[in-house]
DRENRO-685427 format. One record per residue (C-alpha): residue number from 1; residue in one letter; x, z, y. Coordinates in steps of 0.2 Angstrom, whole numbers, plus 2048, in hexadecimal, padded with zeros to 3 digits. Example, Ala and Ser with C-alpha at 12.3 -4.5 7.8 and 13.67 -1.06 7.14 Angstrom:
BEGIN
seq->1, type->a, x->83E, z->827, y->7EA
seq->2, type->s, x->844, z->824, y->7FB
This chain:
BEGIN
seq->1, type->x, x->800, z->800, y->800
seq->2, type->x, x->807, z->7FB, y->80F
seq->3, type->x, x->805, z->806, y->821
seq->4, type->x, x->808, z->7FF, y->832
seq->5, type->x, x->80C, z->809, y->840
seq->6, type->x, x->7FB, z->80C, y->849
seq->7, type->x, x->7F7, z->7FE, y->854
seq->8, type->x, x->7F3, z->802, y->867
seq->9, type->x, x->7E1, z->808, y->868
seq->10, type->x, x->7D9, z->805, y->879
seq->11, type->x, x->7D5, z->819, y->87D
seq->12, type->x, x->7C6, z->81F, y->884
seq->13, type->x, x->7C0, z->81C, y->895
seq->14, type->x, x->7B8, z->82D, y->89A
seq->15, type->x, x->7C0, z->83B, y->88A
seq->16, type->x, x->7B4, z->848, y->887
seq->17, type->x, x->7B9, z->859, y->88D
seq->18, type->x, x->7C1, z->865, y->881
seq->19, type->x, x->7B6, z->874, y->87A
seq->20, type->x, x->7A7, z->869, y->87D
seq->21, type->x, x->79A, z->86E, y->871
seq->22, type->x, x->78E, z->863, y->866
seq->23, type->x, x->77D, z->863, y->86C
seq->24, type->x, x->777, z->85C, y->85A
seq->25, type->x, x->767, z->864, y->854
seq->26, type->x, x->768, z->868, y->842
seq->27, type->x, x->756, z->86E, y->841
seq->28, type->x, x->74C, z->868, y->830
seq->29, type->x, x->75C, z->863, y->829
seq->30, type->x, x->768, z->867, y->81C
seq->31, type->x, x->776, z->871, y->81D
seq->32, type->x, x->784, z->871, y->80F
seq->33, type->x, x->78C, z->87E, y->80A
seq->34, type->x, x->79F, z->87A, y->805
seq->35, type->x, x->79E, z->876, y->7F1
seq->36, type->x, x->78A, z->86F, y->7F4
seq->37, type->x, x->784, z->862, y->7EC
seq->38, type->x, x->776, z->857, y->7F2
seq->39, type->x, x->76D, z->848, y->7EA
seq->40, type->x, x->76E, z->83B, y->7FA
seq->41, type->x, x->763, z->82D, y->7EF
seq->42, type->x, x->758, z->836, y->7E4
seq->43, type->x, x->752, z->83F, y->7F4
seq->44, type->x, x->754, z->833, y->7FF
seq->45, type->x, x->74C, z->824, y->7F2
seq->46, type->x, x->74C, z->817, y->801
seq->47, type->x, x->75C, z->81A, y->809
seq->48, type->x, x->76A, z->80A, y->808
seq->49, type->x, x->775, z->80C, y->816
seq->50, type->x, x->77C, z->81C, y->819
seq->51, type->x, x->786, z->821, y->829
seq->52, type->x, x->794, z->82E, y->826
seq->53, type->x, x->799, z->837, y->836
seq->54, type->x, x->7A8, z->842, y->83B
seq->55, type->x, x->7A7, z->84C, y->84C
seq->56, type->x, x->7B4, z->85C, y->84F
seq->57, type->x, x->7B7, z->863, y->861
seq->58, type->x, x->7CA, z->869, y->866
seq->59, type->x, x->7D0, z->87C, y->86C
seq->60, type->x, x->7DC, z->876, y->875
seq->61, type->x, x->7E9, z->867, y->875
seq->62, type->x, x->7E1, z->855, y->870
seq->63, type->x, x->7E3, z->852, y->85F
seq->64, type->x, x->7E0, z->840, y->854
seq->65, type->x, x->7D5, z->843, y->845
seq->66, type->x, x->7D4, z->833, y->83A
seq->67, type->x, x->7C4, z->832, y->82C
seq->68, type->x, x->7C9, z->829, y->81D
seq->69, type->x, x->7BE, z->821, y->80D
seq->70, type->x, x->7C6, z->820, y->7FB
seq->71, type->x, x->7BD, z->816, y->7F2
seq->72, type->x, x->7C3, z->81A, y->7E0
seq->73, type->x, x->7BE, z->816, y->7CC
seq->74, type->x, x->7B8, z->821, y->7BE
seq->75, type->x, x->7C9, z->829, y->7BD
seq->76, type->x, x->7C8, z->82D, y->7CD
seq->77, type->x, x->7D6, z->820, y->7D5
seq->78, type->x, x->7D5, z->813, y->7E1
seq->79, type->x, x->7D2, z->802, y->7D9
seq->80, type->x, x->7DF, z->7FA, y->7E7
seq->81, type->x, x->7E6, z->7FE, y->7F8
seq->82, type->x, x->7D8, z->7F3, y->7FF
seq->83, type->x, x->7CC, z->802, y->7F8
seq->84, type->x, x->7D2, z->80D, y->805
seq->85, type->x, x->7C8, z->80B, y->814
seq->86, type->x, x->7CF, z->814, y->827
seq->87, type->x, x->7D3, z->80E, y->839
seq->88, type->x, x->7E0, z->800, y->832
seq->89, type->x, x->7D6, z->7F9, y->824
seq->90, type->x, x->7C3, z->7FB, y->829
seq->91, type->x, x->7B8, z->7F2, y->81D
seq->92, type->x, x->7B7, z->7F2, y->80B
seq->93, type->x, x->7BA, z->7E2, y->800
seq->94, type->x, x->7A7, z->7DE, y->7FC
seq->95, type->x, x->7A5, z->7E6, y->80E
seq->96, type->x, x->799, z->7F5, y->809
seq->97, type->x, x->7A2, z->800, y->812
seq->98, type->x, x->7A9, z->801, y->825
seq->99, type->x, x->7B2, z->80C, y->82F
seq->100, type->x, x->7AC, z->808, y->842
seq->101, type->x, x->7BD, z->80E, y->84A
seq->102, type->x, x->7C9, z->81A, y->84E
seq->103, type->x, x->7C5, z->827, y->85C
seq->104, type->x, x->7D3, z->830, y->862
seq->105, type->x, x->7C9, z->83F, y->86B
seq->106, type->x, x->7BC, z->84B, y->867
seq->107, type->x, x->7B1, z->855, y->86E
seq->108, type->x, x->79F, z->84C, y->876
seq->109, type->x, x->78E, z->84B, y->86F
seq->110, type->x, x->78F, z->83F, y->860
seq->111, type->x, x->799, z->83A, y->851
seq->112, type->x, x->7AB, z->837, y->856
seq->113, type->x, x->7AE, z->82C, y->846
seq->114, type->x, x->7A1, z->825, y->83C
seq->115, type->x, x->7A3, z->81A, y->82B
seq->116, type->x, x->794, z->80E, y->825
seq->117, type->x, x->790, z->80C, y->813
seq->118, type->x, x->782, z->802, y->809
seq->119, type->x, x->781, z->808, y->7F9
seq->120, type->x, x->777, z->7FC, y->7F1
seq->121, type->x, x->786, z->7EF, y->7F3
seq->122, type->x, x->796, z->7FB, y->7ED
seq->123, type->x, x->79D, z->7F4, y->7E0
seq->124, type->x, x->799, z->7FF, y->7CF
seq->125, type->x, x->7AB, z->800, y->7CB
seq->126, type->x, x->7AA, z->80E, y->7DA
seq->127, type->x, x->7A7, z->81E, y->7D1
seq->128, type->x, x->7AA, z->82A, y->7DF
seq->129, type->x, x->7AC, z->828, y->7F2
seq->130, type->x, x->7B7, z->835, y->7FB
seq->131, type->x, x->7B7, z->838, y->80C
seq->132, type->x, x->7C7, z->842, y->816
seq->133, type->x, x->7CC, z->844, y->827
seq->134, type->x, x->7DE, z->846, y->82C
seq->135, type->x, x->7E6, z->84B, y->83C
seq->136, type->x, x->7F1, z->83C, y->844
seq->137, type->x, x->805, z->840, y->842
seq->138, type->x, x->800, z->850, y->840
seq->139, type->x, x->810, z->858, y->838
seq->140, type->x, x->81B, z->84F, y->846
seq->141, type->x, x->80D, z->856, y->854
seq->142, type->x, x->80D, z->868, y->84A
seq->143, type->x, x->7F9, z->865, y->84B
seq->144, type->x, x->7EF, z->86C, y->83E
seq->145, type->x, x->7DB, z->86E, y->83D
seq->146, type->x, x->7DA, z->881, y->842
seq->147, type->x, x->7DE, z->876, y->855
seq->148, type->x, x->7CC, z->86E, y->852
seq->149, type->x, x->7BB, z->878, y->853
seq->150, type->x, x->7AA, z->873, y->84D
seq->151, type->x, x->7AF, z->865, y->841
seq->152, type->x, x->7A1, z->85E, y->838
seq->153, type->x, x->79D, z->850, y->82A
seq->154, type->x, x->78B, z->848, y->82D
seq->155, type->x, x->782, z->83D, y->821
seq->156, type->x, x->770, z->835, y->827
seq->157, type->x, x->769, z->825, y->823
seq->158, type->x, x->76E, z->818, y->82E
seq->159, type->x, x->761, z->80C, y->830
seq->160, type->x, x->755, z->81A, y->835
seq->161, type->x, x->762, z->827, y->83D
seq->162, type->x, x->75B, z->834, y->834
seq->163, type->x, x->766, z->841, y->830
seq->164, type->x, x->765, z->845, y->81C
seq->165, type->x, x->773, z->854, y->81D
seq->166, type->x, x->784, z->85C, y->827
seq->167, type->x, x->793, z->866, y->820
seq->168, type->x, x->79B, z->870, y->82D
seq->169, type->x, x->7AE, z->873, y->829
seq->170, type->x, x->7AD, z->884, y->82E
seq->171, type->x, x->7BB, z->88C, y->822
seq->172, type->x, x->7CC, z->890, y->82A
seq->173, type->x, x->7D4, z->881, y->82B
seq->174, type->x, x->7E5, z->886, y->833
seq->175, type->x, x->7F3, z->87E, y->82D
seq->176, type->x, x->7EA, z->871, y->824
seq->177, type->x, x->7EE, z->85E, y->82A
seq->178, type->x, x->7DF, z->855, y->81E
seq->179, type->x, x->7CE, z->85A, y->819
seq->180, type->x, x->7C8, z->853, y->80A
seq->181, type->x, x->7B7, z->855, y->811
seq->182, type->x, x->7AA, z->84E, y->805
seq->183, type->x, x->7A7, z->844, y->7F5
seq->184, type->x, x->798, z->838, y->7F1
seq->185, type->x, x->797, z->835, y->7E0
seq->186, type->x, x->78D, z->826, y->7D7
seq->187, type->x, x->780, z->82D, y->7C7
seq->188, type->x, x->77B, z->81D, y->7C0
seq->189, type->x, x->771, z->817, y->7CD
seq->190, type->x, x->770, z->828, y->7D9
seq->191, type->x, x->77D, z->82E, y->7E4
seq->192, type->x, x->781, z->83E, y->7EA
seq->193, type->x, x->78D, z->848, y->7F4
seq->194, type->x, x->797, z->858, y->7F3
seq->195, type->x, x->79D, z->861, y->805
seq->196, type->x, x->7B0, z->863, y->7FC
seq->197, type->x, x->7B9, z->86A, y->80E
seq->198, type->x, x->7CA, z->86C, y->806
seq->199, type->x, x->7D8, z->870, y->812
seq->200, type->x, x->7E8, z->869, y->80D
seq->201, type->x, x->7F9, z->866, y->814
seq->202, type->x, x->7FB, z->854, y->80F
seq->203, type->x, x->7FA, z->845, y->81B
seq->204, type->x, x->7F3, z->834, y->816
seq->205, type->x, x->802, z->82E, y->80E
seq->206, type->x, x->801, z->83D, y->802
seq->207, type->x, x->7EC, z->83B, y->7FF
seq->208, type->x, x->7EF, z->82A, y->7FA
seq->209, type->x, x->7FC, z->82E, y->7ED
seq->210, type->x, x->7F1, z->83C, y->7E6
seq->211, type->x, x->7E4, z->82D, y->7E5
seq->212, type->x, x->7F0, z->823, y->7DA
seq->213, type->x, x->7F8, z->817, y->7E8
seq->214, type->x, x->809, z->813, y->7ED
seq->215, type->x, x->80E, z->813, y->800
seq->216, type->x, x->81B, z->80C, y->807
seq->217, type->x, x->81F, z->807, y->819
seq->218, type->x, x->821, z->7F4, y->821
């Protein structure tokens, strides 16, 4: 698998202001617990394309958080470097799966970075989804995610907007550079998702090995 360095992303006009708070109402919806599992289909029998959203204020200094989507097999490994889905490689082969860009701030009143997914067109050699957020150069910035405050995952259904459930990553994060922060897994013709929030100190290079690819560097 081949990384680049990060090409130049046009920053934000107007960055929202640190400490800002979400204003998202949660009312009627579910809640994860870390370790929950919910049934997104067999609940939600006429949902297709879901949108996957990651938000996080900052305490303090601004910090880069990166979402990422591992798309991996039965044995729980990526099929190809082209199954890892992030701000460099943003669609899927069969194109069931986006990632709509890198946002370099948080902080403001909606999703800082959102993934799309229609599950009706994943391939069925996909067995399990993973979805992890890492923090940007993190161990040459000494950032970690106990720098970041009210860092959510979201999943609602996106042709409707209505929320279907959030995790809030709650747990003490410091030290940690990556979250793996949730999990949807295919049952037969259902999927669900489990709220995972693992802390680790590995970066991205080090989650795609675990995942069972090579990196190496142009």
């Amino acid at each position: 698998m081949t990384f680049t360095n990060r090409s130049d992303q046009e920053n934000d006009q107007d960055a929202p202001p640190k400490n800002e708070k979400k204003a998202m109402s949660h009312e009627g919806k579910k809640i994860l617990m870390k370790g929950e599992k919910l049934d997104v289909t067999k609940n939600n029998p006429n949902v297709d394309q879901i949108h996957i959203g990651l938000g996080w204020d900052l305490s303090g200094q601004p910090i880069d958080l990166d979402t990422q989507i591992f798309l991996l097999d039965h044995k729980d490994k990526l099929l190809s470097p082209k199954h890892l889905i992030y701000y460099q490689q943003q669609q899927s082969l069969d194109g069931a799966v986006r990632h709509l860009g890198d946002h370099q701030f948080g902080g403001g009143y909606h999703d800082n970075e959102i993934m799309i997914m229609q599950l009706s067109r994943i391939s069925p050699d996909i067995h399990k989804i993973v979805v992890t957020a890492t923090i940007h150069d993190a161990h040459e910035r000494a950032q970690h995610f106990g720098q970041v405050s009210n860092a959510y995952v979201r999943l609602s259904d996106q042709i409707t907007q209505q929320e279907i459930c959030t995790f809030h990553l709650t747990e003490d994060y410091s030290y940690c550079t990556s979250i793996i922060c949730a999990e949807l897994t295919r049952d037969l013709h259902d999927w669900n998702i489990t709220a995972v929030g693992q802390g680790t100190t590995l970066d991205l290079k080090d989650l795609c090995l675990i995942y069972g690819s090579t990196w190496r560097t142009r």
